[in-house]
N, C-alpha and C positions, 0 to 999 in steps of 0.2 A: 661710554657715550660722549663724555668730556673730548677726549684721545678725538673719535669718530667726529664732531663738529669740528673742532682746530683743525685737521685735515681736510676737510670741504671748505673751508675758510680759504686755505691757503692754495686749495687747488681753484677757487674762484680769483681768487687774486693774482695767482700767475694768469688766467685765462684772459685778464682784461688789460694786460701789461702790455704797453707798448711792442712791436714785433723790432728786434733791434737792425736797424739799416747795414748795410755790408759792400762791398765793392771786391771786384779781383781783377786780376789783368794775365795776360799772356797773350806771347810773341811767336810767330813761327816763321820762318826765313823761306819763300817759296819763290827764291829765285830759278827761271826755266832753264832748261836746257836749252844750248845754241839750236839757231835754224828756224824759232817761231817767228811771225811775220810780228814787227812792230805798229802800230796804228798811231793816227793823232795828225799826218797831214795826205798830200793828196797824191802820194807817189808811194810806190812799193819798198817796204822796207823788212831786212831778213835780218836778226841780233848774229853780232857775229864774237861778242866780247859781251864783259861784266867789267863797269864803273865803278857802282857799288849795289850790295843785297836788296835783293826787293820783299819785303816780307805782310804779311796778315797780321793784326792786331786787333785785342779782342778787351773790353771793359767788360766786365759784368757785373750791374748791379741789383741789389736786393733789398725787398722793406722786409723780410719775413717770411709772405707769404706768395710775392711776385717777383719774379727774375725778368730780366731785360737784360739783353747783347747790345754793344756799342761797336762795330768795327770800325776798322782801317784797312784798304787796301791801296797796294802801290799797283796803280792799275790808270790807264786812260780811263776806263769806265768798263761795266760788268752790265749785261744788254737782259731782255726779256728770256732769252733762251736758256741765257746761264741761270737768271733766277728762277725759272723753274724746273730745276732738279735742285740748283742750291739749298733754296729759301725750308723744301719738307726732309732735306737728310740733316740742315741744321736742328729741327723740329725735331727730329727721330733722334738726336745724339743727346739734346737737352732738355727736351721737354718744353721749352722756351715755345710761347705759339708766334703764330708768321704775326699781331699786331704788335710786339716786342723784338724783332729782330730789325734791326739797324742796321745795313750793311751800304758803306763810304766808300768813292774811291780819288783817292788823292787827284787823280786828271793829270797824271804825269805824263808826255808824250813818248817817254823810254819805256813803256812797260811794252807787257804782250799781248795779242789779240785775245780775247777771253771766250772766242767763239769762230767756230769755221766760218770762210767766207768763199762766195763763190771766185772772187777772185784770186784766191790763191789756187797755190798747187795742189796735188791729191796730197803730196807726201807733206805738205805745209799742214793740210785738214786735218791728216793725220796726227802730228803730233802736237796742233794746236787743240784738238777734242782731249787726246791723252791729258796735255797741260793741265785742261780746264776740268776734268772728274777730278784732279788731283788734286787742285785749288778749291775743290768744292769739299773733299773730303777733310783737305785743312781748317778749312770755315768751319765745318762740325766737332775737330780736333779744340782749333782754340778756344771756341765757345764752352768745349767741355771743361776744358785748361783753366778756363776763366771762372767758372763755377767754382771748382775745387780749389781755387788759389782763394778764395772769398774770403774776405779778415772782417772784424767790426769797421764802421768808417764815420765818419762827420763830413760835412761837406762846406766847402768856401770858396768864394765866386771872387773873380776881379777883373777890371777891364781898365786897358790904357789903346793907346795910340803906339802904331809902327809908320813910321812917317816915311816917304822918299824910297819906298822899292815898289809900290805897284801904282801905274799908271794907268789911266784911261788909256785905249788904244783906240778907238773911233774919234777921227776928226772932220770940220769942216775942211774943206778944201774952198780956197780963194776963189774958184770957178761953181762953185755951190753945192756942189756933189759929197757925196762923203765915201771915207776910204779909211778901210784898216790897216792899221799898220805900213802907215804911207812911205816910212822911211825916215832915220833918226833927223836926219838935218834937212827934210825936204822944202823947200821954199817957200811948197805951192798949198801950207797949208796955213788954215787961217785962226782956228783955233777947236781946241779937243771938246767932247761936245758929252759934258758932266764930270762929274769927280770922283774919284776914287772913295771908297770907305776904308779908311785905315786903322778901323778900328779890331783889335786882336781883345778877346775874350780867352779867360781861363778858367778852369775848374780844378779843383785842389780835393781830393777824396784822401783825408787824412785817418789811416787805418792803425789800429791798434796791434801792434805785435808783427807787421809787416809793413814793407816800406810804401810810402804814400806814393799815389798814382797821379797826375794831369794831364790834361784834357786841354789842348792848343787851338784855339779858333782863330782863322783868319785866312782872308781871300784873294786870294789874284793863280793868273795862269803857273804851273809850272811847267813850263815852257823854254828852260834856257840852257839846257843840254844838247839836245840835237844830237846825230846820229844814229848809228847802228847799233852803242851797246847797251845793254839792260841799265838801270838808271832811276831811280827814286825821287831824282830831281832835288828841290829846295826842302821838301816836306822832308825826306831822309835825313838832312844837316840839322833842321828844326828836332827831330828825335834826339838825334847825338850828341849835340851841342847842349841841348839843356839837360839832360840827363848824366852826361859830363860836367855840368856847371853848377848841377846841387848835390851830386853823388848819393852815396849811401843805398843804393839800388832803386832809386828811382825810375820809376817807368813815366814814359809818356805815348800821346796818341796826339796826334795830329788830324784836325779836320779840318779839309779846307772849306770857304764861306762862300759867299755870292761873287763866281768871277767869270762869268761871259764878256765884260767889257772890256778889262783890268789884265796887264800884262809889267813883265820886267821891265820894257823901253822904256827910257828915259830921252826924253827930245832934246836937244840942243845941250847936251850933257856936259856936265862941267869936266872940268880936268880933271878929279880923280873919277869919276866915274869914266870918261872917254880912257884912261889907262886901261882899267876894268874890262869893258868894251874890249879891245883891245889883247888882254890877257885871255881871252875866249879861245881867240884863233890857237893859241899853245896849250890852255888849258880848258876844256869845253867847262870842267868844274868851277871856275873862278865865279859865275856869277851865281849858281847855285849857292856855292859857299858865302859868297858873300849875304845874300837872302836870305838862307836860313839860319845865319848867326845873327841878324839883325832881326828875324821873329823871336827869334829864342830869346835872345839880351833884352828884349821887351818884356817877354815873358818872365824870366828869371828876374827880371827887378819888382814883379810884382809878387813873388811868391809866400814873400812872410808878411807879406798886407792884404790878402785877401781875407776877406768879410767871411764871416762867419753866418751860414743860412742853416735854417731846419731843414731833415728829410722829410721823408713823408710817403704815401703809398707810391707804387711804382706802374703807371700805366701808359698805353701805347695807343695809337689808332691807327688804320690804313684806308683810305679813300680813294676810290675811283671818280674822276671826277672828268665828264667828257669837254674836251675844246676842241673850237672850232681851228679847221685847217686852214693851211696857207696853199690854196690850189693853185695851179699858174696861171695866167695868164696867156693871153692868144701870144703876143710875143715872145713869150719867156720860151712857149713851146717852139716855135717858130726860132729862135735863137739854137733853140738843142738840135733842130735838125740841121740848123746850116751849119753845128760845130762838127755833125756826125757825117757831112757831105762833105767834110774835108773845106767849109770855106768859113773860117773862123774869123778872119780879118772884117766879117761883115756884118759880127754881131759889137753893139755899143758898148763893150765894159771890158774892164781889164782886171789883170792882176789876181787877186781871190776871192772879186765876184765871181769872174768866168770861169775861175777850176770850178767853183763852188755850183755854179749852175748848170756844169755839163760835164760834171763827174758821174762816173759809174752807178752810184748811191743817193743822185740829188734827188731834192723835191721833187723838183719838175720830173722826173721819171718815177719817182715812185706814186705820185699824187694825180699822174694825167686823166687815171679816172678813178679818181676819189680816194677814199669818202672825205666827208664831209664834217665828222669829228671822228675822234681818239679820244680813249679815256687815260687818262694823266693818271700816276696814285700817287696820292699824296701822303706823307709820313711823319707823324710826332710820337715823341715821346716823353713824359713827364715824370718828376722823382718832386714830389709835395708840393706846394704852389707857391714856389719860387724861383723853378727851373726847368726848362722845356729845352726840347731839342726839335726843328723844323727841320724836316729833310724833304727836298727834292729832286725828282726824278731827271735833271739837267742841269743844262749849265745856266744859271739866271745871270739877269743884270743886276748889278750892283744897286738898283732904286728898289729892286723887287726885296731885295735884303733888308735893306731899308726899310721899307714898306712894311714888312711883315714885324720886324724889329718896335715899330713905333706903334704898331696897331698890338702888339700880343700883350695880354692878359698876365705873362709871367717877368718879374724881375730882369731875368737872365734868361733869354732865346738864344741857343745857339743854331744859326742858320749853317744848312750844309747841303752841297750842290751833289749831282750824281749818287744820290741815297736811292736805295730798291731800285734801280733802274736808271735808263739815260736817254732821252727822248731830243736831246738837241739842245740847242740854243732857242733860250726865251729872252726874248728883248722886251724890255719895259716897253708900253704901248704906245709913248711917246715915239722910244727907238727905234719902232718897228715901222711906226710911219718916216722914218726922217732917211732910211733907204741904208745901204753898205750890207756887209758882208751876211753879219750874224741874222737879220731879218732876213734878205735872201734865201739862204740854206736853212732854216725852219721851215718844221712843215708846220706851224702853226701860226693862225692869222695874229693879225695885230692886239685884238682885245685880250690874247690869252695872258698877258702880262697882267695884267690888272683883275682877271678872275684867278689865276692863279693863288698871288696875296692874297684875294677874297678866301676862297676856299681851306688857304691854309689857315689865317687869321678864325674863319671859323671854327675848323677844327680842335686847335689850340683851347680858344674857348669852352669847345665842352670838355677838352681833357684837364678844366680848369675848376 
């Protein structure tokens, strides 16, 4: 009887014990085959070469009894179509349900289309659909990869400043008007219209028995490769560099933050950056490289000073949250048919308003009759009430990061752009009234910048 008690004793006592927190990581290299169309500007682009590997990257973490996927994709963005086949063969591989799956895509303009489009070739559809079941069967690969690599873990947060690589790119112009990316040394502008966030976030999942994993926050376009060949951009060097720079089989993951507004130009550029500049023409890499050794050497001087936080249960939400559209306009319309009449000279704007408004894909075509809202999904995820992750379905402004940053509920927010989906550019509500590019090409009206933050800030809260 003695024996029989001491054993219900002990088997209550493990039952009330903390469930111990865990982390795993794995990597899978899915670079395409030549021939897929490249996306990210307003002309036709076919990969004819490899710069460097484009790969999936997977965190998995655990209190115990909840698992959560963190990905990484080297990818412009991963659209509705992909995610629904993605989102239920991850579910089917891991168990993991869809309010737990996280899936990032870096916003590199090298990567590959992630879904047929009507304007490609048949033979492009082809082997862009082949590409994309293969990338989806990867997704379910590392999530599993990432379960099974799963070590004990502690968790530690730190955050500094990268100073002097991403800039605003919307300016005033001297004539009043605003323009994106007007041109490094142009005259006619008057001044850039808000500031950068330079601030870079890390997370430190320091695991028992296997090498520790982080987690790289920070935002602006990558944008400064260019070309036809496959290409990871600045987020790739960020990988390689700091994983090279603390060794011992560190892994990293890179998420980029809030960067619709925020790009590599540097205006009136000093002398070593005009070198820089300069070094592009011979080396498309140079400014990549220079970028992401300047995230990483941020990163890596923070590594043995991050703070020490508790875990904690591990949960997720997903919200559909409807906003209001950006319809056009009697002119706007009016403007598409004189570009489609061949008399373009006689609509008012230039440069990447005009692709932007009488592209293949714009608003104004897709929006001429309606509707009237869209539902947005919005996406958190939290590890104990010190640490959250806001994901959204676009490319935000750098206030909307902000925004969400000062209003959430948790220590450590990490803000990430193009998560479950890619719905456009949202421009803060200010930006959206103040005219240029990124308001134009949304299909969404002005106030959705300011319910956005609402929505997510609320969400947050109850996963709080």
């Amino acid at each position: 009887m003695k024996k029989l008690l001491i054993t219900l004793a002990v088997l209550c006592t493990v039952g009330i014990l903390p469930a111990e927190f865990s982390a795993g990581f794995a990597r899978l290299d899915v670079t395409p085959p030549l021939g897929i169309p490249l996306v990210g500007y307003f002309h036709h682009r076919v990969a004819d070469g490899v710069l460097d590997p484009l790969v999936i990257e997977c965190v998995a973490v655990s209190d115990g009894t909840n698992d959560a996927l963190i990905y990484c994709v080297d990818d412009l963005h991963l659209t509705n179509p992909f995610f629904a086949k993605a989102f239920p063969a991850i579910t089917a591989a891991t168990g993991v349900p869809r309010d737990r799956i996280y899936v990032h895509s870096t916003h590199t303009h090298t990567g590959p289309a992630d879904w047929p489009r009507s304007g490609f070739s048949e033979e492009e559809n082809r082997i862009t659909q082949l590409y994309a079941d293969l990338r989806i069967a990867k997704l379910a690969d590392a999530g599993r990869m990432a379960l099974s690599n799963k070590a004990p873990a502690t968790i530690a947060v730190a955050k500094t400043e990268c100073r002097n690589i991403s800039f605003i790119r919307r300016y005033r112009m001297k004539d009043g008007s605003v323009r994106t990316n007007p041109g490094l040394t142009n005259p006619n502008v008057k001044e850039p219209l808000g500031t950068p966030d330079e601030t870079l976030q890390l997370i430190r999942f320091k695991r028992t028995g296997a090498p520790d994993i982080a987690i790289v926050n920070f935002g602006t376009h990558p944008d400064t490769t260019g070309g036809n060949k496959y290409s990871a951009d600045w987020p790739g060097v960020v990988r390689s560099t700091f994983e090279n720079g603390i060794g011992g089989g560190v892994k990293c993951l890179f998420l980029n933050a809030a960067q619709g507004d925020v790009n590599h130009h540097y205006r009136f550029p000093p002398p070593g950056r005009a070198a820089l500049n300069k070094q592009r023409a011979q080396n498309s890499r140079a400014i990549a490289t220079h970028m992401g050794r300047a995230v990483a050497g941020a990163a890596l001087a923070m590594w043995d000073v991050c703070e020490d936080i508790p875990d904690g249960p591990v949960r997720g939400a997903v919200t559909a949250v409807p906003m209001p559209t950006n319809l056009p306009t009697a002119d706007e319309i009016k403007w598409v048919e004189l570009f489609d009449a061949g008399r373009k000279n006689e609509i008012p704007l230039s440069g990447m308003e005009i692709r932007t408004l009488t592209s293949p894909g714009s608003r104004v075509r897709k929006l001429k009759n309606g509707p009237d809202h869209i539902d947005i999904l919005v996406s958190s995820l939290a590890i104990g009430d010190r640490l959250a992750f806001a994901g959204l379905p676009c490319e935000p402004f750098v206030d909307i990061g902000r925004a969400i940053k000062a209003q959430s509920p948790f220590g450590t927010t990490i803000i990430t752009c193009l998560t479950n989906g890619s719905e456009g550019y949202i421009p803060s509500t200010k930006a959206h009234s103040e005219g240029g590019y990124e308001g134009l090409s949304s299909r969404f009206a002005a106030p959705t910048g300011d319910k956005l933050v609402a929505a997510q800030v609320e969400q947050l809260k109850k996963l709080k």
